[in-house]
C-alpha positions in Angstrom: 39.9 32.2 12.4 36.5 30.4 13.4 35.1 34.2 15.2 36.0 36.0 11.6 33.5 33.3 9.7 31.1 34.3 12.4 30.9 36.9 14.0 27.2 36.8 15.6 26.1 33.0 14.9 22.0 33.0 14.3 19.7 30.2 14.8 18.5 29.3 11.1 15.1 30.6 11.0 13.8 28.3 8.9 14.5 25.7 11.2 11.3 23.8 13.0 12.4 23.4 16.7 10.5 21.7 19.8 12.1 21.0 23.4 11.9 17.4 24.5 13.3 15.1 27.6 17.0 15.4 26.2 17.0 18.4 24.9 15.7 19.9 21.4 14.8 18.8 17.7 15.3 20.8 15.0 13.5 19.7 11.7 15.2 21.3 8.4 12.0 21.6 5.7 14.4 22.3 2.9 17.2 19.7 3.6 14.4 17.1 5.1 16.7 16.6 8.1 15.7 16.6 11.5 18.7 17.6 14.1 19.0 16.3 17.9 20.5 18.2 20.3 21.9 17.5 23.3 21.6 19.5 26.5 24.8 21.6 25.7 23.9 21.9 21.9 20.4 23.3 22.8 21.5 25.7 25.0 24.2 27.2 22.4 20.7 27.0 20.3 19.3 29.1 22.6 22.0 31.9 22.7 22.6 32.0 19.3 19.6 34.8 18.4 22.7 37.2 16.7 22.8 39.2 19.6 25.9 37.9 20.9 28.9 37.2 19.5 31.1 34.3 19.8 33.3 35.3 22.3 29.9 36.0 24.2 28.6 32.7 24.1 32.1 31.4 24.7 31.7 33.3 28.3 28.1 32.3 29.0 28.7 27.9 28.3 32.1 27.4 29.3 31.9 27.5 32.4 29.1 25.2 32.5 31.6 22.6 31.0 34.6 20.6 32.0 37.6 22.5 31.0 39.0 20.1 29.0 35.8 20.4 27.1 35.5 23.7 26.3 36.8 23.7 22.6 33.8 21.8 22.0 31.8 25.2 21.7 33.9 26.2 19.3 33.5 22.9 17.4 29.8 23.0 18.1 29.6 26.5 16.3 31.4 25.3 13.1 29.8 22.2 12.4 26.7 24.2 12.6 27.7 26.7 10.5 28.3 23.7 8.3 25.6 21.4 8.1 22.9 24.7 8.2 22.0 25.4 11.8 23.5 28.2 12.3 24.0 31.8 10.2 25.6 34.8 10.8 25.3 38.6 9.9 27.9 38.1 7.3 25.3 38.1 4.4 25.7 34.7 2.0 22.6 32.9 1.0 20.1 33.2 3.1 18.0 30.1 4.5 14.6 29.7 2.4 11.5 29.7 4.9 8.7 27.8 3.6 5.3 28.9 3.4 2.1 27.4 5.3 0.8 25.5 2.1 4.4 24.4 1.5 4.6 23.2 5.5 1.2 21.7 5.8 2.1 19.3 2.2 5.3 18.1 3.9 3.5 17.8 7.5 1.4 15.3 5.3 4.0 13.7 3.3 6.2 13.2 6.7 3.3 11.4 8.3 2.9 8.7 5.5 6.4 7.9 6.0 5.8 7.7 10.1 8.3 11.0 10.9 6.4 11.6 13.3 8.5 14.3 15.4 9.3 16.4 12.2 5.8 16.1 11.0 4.7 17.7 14.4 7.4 20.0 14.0 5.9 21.2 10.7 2.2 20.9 11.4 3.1 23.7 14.7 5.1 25.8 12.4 1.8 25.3 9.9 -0.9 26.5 12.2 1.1 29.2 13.8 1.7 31.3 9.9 -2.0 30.3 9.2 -4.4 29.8 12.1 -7.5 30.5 9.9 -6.5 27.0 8.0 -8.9 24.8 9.7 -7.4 21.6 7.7 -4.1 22.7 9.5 -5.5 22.6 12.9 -7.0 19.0 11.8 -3.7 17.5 11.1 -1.6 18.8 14.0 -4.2 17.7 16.2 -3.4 14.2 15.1 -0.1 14.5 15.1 0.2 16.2 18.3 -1.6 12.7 19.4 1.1 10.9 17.7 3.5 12.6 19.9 2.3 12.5 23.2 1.1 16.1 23.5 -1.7 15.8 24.3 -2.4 20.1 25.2 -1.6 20.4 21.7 -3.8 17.9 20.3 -6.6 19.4 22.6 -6.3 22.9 21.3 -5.9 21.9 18.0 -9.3 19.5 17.7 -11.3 22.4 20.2 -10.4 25.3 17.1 -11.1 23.0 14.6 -14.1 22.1 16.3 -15.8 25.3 16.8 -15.5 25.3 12.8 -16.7 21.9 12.5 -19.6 21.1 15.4 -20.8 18.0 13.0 -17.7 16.8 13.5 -18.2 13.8 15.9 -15.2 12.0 15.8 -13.7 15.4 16.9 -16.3 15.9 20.3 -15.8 12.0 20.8 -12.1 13.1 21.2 -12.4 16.3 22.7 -13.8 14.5 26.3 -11.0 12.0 26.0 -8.4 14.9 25.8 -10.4 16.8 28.4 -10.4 13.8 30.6 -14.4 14.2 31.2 -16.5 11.6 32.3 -17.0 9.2 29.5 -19.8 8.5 27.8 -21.4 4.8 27.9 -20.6 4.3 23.9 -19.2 6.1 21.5 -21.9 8.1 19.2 -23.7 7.3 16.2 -22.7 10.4 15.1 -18.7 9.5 16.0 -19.2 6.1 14.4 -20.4 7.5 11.2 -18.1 10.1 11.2 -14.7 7.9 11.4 -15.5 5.3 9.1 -17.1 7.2 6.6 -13.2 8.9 6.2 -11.8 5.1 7.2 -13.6 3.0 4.9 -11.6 3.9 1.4 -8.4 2.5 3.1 -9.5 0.5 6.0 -8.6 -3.0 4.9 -5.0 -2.1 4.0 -4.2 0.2 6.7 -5.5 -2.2 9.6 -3.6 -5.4 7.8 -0.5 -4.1 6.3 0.1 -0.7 8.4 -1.5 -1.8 11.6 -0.9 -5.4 11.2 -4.3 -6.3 12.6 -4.8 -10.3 14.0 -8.2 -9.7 15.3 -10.4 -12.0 13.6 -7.8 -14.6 13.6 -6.4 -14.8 17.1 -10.2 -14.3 18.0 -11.1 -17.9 16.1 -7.9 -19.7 17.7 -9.7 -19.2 21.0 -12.9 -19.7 20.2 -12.6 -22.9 18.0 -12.0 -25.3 20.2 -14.8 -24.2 22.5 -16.7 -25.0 19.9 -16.3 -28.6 19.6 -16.2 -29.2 16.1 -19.9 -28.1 15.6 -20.0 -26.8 11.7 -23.6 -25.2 9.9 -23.5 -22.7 12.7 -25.9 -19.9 12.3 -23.3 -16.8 12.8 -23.8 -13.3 13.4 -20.4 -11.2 12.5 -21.7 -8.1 15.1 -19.8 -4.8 13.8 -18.9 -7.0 10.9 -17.3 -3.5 9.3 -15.4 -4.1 6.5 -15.6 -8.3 6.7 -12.5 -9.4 7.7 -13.9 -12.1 10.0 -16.1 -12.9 7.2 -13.6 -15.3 5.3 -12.7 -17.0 9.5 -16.3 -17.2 9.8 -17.6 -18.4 6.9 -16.5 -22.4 6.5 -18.2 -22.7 10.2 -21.3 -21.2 9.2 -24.4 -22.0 7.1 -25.9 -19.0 7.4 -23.9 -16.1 8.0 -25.2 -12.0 9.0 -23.2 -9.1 9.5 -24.4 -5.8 11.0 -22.6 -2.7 10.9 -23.6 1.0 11.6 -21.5 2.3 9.2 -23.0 2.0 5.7 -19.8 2.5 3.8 -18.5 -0.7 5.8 -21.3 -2.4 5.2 -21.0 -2.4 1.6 -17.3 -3.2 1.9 -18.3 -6.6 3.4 -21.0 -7.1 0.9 -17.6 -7.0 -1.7 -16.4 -10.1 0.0 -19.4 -12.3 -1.2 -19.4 -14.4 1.9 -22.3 -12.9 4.0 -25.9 -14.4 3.5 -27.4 -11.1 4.7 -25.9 -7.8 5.8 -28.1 -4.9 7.7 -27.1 -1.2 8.4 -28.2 -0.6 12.2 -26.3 0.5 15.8 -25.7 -3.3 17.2 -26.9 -2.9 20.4 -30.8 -1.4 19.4 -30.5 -4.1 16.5 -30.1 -7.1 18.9 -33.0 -6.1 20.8 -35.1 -5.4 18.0 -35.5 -9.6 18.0 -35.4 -12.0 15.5 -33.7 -15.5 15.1 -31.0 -16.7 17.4 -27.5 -17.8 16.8 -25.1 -20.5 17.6 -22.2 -17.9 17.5 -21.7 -14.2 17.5 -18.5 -12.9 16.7 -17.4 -9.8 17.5 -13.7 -8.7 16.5 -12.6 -4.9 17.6 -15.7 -3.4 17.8 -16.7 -3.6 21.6 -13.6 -1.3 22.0 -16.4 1.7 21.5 -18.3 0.7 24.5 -17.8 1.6 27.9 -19.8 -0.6 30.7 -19.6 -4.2 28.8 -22.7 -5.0 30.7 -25.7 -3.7 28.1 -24.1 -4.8 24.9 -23.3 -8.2 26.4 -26.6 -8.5 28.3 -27.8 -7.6 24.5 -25.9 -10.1 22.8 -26.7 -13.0 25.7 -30.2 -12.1 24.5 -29.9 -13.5 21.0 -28.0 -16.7 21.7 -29.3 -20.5 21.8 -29.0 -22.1 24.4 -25.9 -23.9 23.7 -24.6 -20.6 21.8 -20.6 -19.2 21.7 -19.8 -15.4 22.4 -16.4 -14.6 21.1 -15.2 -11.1 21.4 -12.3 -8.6 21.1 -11.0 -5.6 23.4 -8.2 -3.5 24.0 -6.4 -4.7 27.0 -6.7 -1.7 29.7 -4.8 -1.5 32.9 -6.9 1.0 34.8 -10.0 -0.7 36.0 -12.6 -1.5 35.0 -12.4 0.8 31.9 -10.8 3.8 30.2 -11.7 6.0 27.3 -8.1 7.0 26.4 -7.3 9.9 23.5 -7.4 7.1 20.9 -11.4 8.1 21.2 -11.4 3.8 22.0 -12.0 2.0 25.3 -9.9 -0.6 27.2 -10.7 -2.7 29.7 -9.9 -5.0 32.1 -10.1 -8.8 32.9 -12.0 -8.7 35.9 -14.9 -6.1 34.0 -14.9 -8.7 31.4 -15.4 -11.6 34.1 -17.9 -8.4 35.6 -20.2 -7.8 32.9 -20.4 -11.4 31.3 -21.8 -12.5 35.2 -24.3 -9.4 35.2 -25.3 -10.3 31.2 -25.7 -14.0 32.6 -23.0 -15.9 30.6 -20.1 -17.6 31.4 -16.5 -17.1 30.6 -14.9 -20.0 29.3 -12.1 -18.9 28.0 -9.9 -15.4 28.0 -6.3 -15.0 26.9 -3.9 -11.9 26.2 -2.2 -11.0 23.1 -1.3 -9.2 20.3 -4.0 -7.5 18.3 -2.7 -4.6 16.1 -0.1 -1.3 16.2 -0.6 1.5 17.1 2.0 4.5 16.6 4.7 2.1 16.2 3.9 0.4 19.3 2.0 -3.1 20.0 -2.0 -2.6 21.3 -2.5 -5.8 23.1 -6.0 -7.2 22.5 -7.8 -9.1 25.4 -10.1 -11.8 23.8 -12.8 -13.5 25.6 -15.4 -16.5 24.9 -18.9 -17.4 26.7 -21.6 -19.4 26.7 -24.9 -18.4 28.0 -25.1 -19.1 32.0 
């Protein structure tokens, strides 16, 4: 009875469908339903093109299966038929294949909602019926990040890139992907770039999406080293949006905040807590001179650096004698540091303990934990405190 409902079964083909570890997922655009199949479903995926019919198939899997088991291809085939993976030649409605414009607003829409597999699913089906769309190639490179494949994501950013050479978020990311040597910071130009998009919705995707505990978990450990000292003279370095600002500010008589990004910048000034704010690249602005500070704070910002050693020896520079450095990293388990395809540094412990000796401080204090999400997964900070040497 099943063979006369389908004669030659057909793969969908408006289905969205990508090979992983245990075998495939297929995303359904129209039902909003993303299939998994197992080994043995992927491979009756895989013959069922409508070349072959049933009895074909039949032949080709059964023997790959226990016998008392084989009834399950026939099983397999129906439900199938059912639920919209499979058709036939048999006429019947056919299966509505969306568009690139209709793919690229549910590749968006599946990303707000972290679907991250059918997203990618979309965003590859996206590029492939319209490679010209460069905003295509934008979003499947990030979401071929989000996945884990990272050839994908590399392609992706290096089209998009040859449309977009001001882009420098996109050639920060490009040497990560390549796995080129890394530069000593991220650029200006990358800096700029990434918070200039970031800024509209920084504060609620690092708290509420991200669940970010920098500034926080960063004052636990440097409080007590402290000592109860208040009417500090503060310097929030990479104070970007001001989250540390509110932590900061009952220590502090006078408080500054520098940022390179001036959209950042003006998001701190919003806060009302800062005495002064400047636009300028942190390292050339702690040279430049000036006053010196009990404290400088700096909450997940160093993670653009690579060698701690200038930026600290920087910092060391504009202390008092008695002064605090409190800082924030990525924890990093290939020494002494990594640019990984976030476009972001980690580091280890023993660089930390490295560059703080070479800038001539001291570590007083370092612990490990929790600092934000990332893809659905914990990013474990590594937060560090010194005093000048």
């Amino acid at each position: 009875m099943l063979q006369t409902l389908m004669t030659n079964p057909r793969l969908n083909p408006a289905l969205l469908l990508s090979p992983v570890e245990n075998g495939y997922v297929a995303y359904d655009p129209a039902k909003d339903f993303l299939h998994q199949l197992n080994p043995v479903a992927a491979l009756l995926a895989e013959l069922s093109d409508g070349s072959r019919s049933l009895d074909e198939i039949r032949a080709l899997v059964a023997p790959l299966l226990p016998p008392d088991q084989a009834g399950t291809i026939d099983q397999w085939v129906a439900n199938g038929k059912k639920i919209g993976l499979l058709t036939d030649d048999q006429g019947g409605e056919q299966p509505r294949e969306f568009s690139a414009e209709e793919l690229l607003a549910v590749t968006k829409k599946l990303r707000m909602v972290g679907a991250v597999q059918a997203a990618y699913l979309c965003g590859k089906r996206t590029v492939e019926l319209a490679p010209d769309n460069m905003e295509a190639w934008y979003d499947f490179g990030e979401i071929a990040q989000c996945v884990g494949k990272r050839d994908d994501a590399r392609r992706a950013y290096e089209i998009y890139f040859k449309a977009h050479p001001e882009d420098g978020e996109i050639a920060h990311l490009l040497i990560a992907l390549a796995d080129g040597a890394p530069p000593p910071r991220a650029s200006d130009q990358a800096i700029l770039h990434i918070y200039k998009v970031f800024a509209a919705s920084y504060d609620t995707r690092m708290r509420d999406d991200l669940k970010y505990v920098g500034p926080e978990k960063l004052m636990e450990l440097a409080r007590p080293l402290l000592r109860g000292r208040g009417d500090l003279t503060v310097l929030d370095l990479g104070c970007g949006s001001g989250l540390a600002g509110p932590v900061l500010k009952p220590l502090a008589a006078d408080l500054t905040g520098v940022d390179l990004s001036p959209e950042m910048v003006e998001l701190s000034r919003g806060r009302g807590v800062y005495d002064r704010l400047e636009v300028a690249e942190i390292t050339a602005w702690l040279h430049k001179g000036g006053g010196n500070f009990d404290l400088i704070f700096s909450s997940d910002c160093l993670i653009y650096f690579g060698d701690l050693t200038p930026i600290l020896t920087a910092a060391a520079g504009r202390l008092k004698p008695d002064g605090v450095l409190a800082f924030s990293l990525e924890r990093g388990a290939k020494p002494p540091f990594q640019l990984t395809d976030t476009g972001r540094y980690t580091h280890t412990a023993a660089h930390v303990t490295e560059a703080a000796a070479k800038a001539g401080l001291k570590l007083l204090s370092q612990q490990e934990a929790f600092l934000r999400t990332e893809w659905g997964e914990d990013v474990m900070g590594l937060y560090s405190v010194c005093v000048r040497a």
